[in-house]
Steps between C-alpha positions, in 0.01 A plus 500: 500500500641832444404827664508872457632762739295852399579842648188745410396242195802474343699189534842520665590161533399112346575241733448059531366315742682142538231210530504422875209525783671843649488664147146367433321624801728855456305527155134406649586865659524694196395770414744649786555850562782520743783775640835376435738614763865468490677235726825505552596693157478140345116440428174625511233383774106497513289367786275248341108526584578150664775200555563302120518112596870446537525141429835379668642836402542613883816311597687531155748693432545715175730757379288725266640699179370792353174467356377241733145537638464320813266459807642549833341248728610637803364833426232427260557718227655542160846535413636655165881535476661667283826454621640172595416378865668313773399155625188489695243287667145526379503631217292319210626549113131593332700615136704741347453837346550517129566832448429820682752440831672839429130695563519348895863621520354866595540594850178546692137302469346451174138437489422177224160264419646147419287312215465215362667572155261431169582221293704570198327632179530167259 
């Protein structure tokens, strides 16, 4: 499944969801309008409107790169790097951005909807 990041309509970033539960139940959410914050000067955050099913996720450990989107168990929200991480615990891979991860390198919060991207034009 892919998905679109839109800032005020206009798309700023495509992204893919791999095919596990995690990534599933984070697309049963979308639409999503969420505030990305900084964390850490590494990725973006968003508090989820509840806890994704983590499925074995919360005891593994994972070393994100940029363009990673992740949920972070522990917290319960969504992680977007877009630089490269360090190993943590709880974090759950739910894809990778296609294009776009220089538009979430601005400092500050950015204000996005996340949709469910329309099927190619055959």
């Amino acid at each position: 499944m892919n998905i679109e990041f839109r800032v005020d309509g206009t798309v700023i970033a495509l992204g893919a969801l791999d095919d596990n539960a995690t990534a599933r139940d984070f697309a049963a959410l979308l639409p999503l309008s969420l505030r990305l914050v900084d964390y850490d000067a590494t990725e973006k955050i968003a508090d989820l409107p509840r806890a994704l099913a983590a499925a074995g996720g919360l005891h593994a450990l994972m070393t994100p790169v940029t363009g990673d989107m992740c949920f972070y168990a522990p917290w319960g929200n969504l992680a977007i790097f877009y630089r490269d991480g360090v190993e943590s615990k709880g974090l759950v891979l739910l894809g990778h951005l296609l294009s776009g991860v220089h538009t979430l390198q601005r400092p500050g919060p950015l204000d996005v909807t996340i949709t469910l991207a329309p099927p190619p034009q055959a």
